[in-house]
BANUKOL-701474 format. One line per field, with one value per residue: x, y, z of N, C-alpha, C in turn; residue number from 1; residue in three letters. Coordinates in Angstrom, 1 decimal, m for minus. Layout:
N
nc1 [X  ...]
nc2 [Y  ...]
nc3 [Z  ...]
cac1 [X  ...]
cac2 [Y  ...]
cac3 [Z  ...]
cc1 [X  ...]
cc2 [Y  ...]
cc3 [Z  ...]
i [NUM  ...]
aa [Ala  ...]
This chain:
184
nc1 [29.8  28.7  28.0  29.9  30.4  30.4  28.8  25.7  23.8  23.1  20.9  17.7  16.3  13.3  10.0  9.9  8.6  8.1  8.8  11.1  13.1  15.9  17.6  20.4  23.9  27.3  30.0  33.3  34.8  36.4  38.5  38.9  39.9  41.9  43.6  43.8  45.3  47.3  48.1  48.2  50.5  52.7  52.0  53.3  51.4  48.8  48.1  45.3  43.1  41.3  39.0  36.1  36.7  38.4  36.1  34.0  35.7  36.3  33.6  34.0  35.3  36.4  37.3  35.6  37.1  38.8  37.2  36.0  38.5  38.5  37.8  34.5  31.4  27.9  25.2  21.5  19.3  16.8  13.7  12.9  11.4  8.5  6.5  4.7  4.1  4.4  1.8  1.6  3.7  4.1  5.8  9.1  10.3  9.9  10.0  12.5  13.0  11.5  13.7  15.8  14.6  14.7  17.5  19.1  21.5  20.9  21.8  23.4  22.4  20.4  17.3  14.5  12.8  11.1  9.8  11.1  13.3  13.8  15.0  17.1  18.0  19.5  20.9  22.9  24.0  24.6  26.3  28.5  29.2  30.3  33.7  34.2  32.7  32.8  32.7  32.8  30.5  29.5  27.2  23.7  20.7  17.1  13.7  10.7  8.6  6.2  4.8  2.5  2.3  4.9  4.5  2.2  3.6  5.2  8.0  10.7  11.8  14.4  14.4  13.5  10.9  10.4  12.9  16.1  19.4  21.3  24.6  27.7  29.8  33.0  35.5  39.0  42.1  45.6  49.0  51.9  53.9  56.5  58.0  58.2  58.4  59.4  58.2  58.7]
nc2 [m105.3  m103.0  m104.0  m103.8  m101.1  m99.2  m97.8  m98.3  m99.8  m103.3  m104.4  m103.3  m100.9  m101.1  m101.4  m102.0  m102.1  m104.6  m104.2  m102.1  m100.0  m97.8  m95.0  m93.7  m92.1  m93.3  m92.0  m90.6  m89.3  m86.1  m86.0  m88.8  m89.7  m88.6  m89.6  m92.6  m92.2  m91.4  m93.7  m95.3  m94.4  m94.6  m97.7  m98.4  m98.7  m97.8  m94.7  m92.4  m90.6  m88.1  m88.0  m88.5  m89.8  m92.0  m92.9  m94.0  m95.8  m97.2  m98.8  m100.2  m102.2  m105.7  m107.0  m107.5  m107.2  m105.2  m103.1  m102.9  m102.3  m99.4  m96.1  m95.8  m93.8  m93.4  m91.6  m91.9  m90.7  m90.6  m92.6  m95.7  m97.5  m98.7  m100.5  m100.4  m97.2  m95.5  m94.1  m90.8  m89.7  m88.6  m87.0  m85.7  m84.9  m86.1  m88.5  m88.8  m88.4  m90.5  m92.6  m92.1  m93.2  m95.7  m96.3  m95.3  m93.8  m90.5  m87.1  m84.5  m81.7  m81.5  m79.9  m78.4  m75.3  m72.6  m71.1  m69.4  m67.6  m68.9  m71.1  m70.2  m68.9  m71.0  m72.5  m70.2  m70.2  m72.6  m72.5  m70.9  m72.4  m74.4  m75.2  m75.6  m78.3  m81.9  m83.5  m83.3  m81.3  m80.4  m79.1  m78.0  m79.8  m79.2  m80.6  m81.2  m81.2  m82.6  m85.6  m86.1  m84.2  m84.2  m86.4  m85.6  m84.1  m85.4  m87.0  m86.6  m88.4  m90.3  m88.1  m86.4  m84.5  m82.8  m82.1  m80.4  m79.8  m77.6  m76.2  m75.5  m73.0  m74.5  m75.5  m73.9  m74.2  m73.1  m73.8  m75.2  m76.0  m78.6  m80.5  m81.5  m84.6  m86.2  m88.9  m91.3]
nc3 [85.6  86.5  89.0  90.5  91.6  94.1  95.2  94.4  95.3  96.0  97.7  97.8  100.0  102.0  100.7  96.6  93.2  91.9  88.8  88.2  86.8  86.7  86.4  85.6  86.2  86.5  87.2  88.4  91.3  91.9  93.7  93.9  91.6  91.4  93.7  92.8  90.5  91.8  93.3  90.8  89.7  91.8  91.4  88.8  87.7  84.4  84.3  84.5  82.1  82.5  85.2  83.5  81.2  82.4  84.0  82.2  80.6  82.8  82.8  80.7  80.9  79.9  82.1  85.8  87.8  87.6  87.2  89.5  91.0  90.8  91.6  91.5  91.4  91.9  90.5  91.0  88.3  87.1  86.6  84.6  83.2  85.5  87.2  89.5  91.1  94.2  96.4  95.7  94.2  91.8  90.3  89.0  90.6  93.3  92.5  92.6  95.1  96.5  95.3  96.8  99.3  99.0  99.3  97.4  96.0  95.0  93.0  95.4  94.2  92.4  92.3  92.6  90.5  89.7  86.6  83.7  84.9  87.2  86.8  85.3  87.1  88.8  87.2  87.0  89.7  89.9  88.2  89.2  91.2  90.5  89.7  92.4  93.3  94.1  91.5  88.4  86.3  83.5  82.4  82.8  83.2  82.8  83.7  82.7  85.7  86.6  85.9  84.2  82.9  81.4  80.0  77.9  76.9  75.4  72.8  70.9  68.3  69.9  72.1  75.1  74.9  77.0  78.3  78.5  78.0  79.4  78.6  80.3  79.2  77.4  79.5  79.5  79.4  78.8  77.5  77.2  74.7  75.4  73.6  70.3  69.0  66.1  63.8  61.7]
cac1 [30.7  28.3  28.0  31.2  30.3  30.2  27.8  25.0  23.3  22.3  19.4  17.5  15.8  12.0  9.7  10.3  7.8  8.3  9.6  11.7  14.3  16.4  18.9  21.7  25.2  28.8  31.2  34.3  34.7  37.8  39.7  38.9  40.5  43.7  44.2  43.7  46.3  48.5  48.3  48.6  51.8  53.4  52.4  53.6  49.7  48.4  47.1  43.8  43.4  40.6  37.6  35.1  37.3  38.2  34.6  33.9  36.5  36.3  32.5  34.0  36.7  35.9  37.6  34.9  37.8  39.4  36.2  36.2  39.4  38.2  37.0  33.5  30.4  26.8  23.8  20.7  18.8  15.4  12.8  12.8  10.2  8.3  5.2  3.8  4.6  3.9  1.1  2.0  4.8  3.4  6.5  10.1  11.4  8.9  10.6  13.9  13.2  11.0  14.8  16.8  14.1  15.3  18.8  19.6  22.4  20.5  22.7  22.5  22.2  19.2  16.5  13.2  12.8  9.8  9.6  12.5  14.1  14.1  15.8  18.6  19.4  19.6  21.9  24.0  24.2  25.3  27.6  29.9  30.3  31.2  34.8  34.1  32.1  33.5  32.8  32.7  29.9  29.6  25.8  22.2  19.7  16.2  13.2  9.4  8.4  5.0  4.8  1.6  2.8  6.0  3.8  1.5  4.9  6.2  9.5  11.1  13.0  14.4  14.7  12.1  10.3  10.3  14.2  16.7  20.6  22.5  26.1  28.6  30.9  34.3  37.0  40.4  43.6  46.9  49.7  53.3  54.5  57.6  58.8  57.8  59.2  58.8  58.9  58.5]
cac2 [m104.2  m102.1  m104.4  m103.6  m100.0  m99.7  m96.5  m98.9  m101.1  m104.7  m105.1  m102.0  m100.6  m100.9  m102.1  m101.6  m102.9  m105.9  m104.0  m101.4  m99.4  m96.4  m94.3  m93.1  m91.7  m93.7  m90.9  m90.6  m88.1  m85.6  m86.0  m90.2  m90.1  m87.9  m90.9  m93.3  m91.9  m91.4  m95.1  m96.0  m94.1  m95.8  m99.3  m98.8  m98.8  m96.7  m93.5  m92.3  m89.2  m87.2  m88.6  m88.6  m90.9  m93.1  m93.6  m94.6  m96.4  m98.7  m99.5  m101.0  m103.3  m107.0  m108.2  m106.9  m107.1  m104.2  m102.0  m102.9  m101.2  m98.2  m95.7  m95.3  m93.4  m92.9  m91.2  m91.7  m89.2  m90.2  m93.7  m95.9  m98.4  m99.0  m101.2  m99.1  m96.1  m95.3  m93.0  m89.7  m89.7  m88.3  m85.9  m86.3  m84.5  m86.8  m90.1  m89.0  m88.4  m92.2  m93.4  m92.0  m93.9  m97.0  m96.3  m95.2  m92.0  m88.7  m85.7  m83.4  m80.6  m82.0  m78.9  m77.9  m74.3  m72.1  m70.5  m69.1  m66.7  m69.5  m72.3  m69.7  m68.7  m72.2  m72.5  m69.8  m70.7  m74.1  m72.4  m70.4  m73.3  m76.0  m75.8  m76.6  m79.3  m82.8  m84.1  m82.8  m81.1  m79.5  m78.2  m78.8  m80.4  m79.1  m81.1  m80.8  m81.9  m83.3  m87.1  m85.9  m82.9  m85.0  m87.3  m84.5  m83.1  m86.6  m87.5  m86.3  m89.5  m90.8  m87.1  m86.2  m82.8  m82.1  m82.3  m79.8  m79.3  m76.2  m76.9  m74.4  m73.1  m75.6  m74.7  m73.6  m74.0  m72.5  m75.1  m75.1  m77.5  m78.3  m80.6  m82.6  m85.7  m86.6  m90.4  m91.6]
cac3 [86.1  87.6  90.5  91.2  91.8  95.7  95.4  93.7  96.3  95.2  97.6  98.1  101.6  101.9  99.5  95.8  93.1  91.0  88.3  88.6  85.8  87.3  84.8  86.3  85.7  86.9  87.4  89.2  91.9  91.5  94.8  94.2  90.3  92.2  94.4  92.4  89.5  92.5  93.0  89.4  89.5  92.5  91.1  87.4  86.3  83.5  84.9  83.6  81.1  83.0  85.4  83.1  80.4  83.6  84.5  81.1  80.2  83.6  82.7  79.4  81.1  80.2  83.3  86.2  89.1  87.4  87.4  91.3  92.0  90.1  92.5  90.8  92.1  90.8  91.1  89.6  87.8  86.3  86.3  83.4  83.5  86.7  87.4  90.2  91.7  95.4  96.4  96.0  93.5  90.3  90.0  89.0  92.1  94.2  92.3  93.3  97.0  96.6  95.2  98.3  99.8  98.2  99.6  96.0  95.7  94.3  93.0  96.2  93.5  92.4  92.9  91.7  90.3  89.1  85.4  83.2  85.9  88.3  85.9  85.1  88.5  89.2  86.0  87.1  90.7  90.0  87.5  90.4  92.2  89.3  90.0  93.8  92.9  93.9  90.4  86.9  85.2  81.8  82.3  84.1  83.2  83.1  83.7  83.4  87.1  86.8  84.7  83.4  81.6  80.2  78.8  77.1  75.8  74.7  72.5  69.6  68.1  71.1  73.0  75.7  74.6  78.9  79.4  78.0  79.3  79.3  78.7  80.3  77.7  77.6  79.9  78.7  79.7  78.1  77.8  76.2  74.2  75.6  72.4  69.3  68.3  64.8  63.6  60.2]
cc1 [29.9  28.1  28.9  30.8  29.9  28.8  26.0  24.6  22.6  21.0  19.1  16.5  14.1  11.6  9.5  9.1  8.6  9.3  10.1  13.5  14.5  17.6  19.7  23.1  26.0  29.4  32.3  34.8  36.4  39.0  40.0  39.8  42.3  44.3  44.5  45.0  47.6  49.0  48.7  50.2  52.9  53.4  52.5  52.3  49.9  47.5  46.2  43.9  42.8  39.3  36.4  35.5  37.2  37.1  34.4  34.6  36.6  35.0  32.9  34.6  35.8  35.9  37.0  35.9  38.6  38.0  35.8  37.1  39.4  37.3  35.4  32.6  29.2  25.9  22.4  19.9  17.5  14.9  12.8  11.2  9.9  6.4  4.8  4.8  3.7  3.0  1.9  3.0  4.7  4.4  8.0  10.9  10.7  9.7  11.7  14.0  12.8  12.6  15.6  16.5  14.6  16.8  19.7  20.4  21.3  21.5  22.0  22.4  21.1  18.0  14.8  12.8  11.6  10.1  11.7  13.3  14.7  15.3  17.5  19.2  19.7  21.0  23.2  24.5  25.1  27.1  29.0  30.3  30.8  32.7  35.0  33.2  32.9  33.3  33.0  31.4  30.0  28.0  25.2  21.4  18.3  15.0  11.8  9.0  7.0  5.0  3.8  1.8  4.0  5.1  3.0  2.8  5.5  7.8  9.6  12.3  12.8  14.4  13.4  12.3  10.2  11.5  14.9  18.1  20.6  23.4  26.5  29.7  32.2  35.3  38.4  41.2  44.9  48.0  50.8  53.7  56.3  58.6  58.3  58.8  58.3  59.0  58.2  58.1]
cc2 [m103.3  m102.9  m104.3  m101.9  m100.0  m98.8  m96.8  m100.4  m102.2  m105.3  m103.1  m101.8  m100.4  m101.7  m101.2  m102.4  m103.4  m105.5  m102.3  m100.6  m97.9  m96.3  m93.8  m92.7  m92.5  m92.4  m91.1  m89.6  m87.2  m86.1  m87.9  m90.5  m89.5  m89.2  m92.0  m93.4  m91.9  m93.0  m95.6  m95.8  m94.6  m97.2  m99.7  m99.4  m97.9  m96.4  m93.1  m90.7  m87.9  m88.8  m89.0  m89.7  m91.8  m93.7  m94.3  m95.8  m97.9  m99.5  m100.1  m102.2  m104.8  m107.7  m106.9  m106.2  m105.7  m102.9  m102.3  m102.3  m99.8  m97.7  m94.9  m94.8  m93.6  m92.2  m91.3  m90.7  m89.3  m91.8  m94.0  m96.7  m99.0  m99.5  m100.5  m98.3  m95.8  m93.8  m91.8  m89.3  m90.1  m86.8  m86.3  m85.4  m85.6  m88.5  m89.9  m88.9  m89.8  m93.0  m93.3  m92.9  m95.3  m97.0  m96.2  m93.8  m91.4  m87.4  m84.9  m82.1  m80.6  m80.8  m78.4  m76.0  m73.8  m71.2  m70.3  m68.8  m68.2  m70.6  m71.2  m69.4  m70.0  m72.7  m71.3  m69.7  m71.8  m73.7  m71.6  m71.2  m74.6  m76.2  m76.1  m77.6  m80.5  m84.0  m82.6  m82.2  m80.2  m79.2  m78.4  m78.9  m80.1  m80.1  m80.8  m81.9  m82.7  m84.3  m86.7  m84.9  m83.5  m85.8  m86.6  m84.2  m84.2  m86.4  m86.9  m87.1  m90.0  m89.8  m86.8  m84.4  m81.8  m81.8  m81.4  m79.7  m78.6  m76.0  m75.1  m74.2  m73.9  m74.6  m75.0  m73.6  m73.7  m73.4  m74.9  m76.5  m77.5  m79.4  m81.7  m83.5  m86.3  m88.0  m90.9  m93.0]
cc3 [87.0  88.8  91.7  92.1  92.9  95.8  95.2  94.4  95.5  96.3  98.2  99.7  101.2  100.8  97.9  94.7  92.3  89.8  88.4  88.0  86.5  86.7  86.1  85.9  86.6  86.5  88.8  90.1  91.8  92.2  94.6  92.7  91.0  92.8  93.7  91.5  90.3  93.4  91.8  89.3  90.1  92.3  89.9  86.8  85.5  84.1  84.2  83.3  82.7  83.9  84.9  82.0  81.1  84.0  83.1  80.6  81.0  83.5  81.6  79.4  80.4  82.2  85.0  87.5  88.7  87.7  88.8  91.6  91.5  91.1  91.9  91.7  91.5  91.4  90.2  89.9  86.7  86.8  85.0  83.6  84.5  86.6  88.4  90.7  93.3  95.6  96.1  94.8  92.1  89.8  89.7  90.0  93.3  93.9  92.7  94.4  97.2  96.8  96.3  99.2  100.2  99.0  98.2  95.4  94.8  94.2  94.0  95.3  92.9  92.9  91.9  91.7  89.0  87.7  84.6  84.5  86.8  88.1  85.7  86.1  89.5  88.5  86.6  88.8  91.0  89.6  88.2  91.1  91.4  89.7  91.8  94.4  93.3  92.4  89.5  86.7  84.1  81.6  83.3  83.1  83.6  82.4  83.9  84.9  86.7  85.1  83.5  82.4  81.0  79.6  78.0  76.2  74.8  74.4  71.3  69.1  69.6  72.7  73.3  74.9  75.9  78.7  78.0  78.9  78.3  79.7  79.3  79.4  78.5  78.2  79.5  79.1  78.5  78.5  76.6  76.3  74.5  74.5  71.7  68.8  66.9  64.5  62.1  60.2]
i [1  2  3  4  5  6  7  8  9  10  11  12  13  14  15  16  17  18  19  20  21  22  23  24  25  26  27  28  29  30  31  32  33  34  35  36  37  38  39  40  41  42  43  44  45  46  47  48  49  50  51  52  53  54  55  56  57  58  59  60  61  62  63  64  65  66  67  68  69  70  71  72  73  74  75  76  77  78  79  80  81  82  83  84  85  86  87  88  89  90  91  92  93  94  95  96  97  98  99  100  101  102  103  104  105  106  107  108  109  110  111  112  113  114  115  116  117  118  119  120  121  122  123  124  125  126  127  128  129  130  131  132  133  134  135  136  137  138  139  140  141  142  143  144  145  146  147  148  149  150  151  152  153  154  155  156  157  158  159  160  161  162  163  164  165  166  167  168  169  170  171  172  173  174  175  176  177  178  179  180  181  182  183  184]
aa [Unk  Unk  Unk  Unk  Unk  Unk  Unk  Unk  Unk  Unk  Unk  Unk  Unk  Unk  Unk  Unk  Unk  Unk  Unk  Unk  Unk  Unk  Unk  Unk  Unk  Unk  Unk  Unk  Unk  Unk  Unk  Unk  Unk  Unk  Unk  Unk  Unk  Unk  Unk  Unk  Unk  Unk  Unk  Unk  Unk  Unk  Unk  Unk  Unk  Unk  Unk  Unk  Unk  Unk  Unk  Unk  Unk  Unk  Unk  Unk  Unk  Unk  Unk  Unk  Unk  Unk  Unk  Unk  Unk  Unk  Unk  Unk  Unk  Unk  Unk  Unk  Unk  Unk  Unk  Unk  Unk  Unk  Unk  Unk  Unk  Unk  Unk  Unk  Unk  Unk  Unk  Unk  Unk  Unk  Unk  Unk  Unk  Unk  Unk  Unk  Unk  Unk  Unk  Unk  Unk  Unk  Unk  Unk  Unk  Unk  Unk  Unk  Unk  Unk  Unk  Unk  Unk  Unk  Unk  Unk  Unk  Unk  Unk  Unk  Unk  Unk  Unk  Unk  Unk  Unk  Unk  Unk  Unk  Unk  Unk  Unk  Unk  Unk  Unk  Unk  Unk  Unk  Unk  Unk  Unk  Unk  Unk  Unk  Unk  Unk  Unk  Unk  Unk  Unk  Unk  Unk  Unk  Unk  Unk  Unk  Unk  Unk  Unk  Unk  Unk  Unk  Unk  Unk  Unk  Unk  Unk  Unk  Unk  Unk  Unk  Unk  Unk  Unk  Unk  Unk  Unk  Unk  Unk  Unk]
């Protein structure tokens, strides 16, 4: 299914080494779930709840031709396992500029920021423009930048001791029930 995903190039640009694991998120962009739902509607499909279900939901399909007409996106957002790394790129803002490299989408929100102060006005930066965002998020993601100091910090279970999000509180909408049917 993810080959289907147009955003997710199957040969990459330059050279890449031998092995080569990169994380990433599939999401669905707002204005691309609108269209889409407003397709489903004119051709008697089932419309999708929210973009973030939709994305989900279409990486689960069995049948792959359906997660092709799903307007999916991605970006990745960390290194998993890689047999070398190219000079220089002993940082995780340095592997994600390498990945663009690659011809491999990067969130352009994606930024490197110094101490507390810097992380929160990062966090509350992001957080005035979230609803003019063409996706979804529900926090950010902070990351120690340099490999060497994540690996000093290690794991706890499966969670890095570098990386922490900070969710925005859940947004709320007010909504009248306009009638319940009961059925026995």
């Amino acid at each position: 299914n993810l080959r289907t995903v147009k955003a997710i190039p199957l040969r990459l640009r330059g050279e890449a080494p031998a092995v080569l694991e990169v994380r990433g998120e599939v999401f669905m962009p707002k204005a691309a779930f609108e269209r889409y739902n407003a397709w489903a509607l004119e051709h008697g499909e089932k419309t999708l709840a929210n973009p973030r279900n939709g994305a989900a939901g279409s990486l689960r399909q069995l049948d792959p031709r359906i997660t092709a007409k799903r307007p999916l996106s991605f970006y990745a957002y960390a290194l998993g396992e890689v047999s070398a790394l190219p000079d220089g790129v002993q940082t995780h803002s340095a592997a994600l500029a390498w990945l663009r490299t690659l011809g491999l989408p990067v969130c352009p929100e994606a930024a490197t920021a110094r101490g507390a102060e810097g992380v929160l006005g990062f966090y509350r930066t992001l957080g005035a423009r979230r609803d003019t965002l063409p996706y979804d998020i529900d926090g950010a993601v902070y990351k120690l930048d340099r490999f060497d100091q994540q690996r000093a910090m290690g794991f706890v279970s499966r969670a890095p001791r570098w990386a922490i999000a900070h969710k925005y509180p859940a947004l709320e909408e007010a909504t009248v029930v306009e009638a319940i049917d009961v059925q026995v």
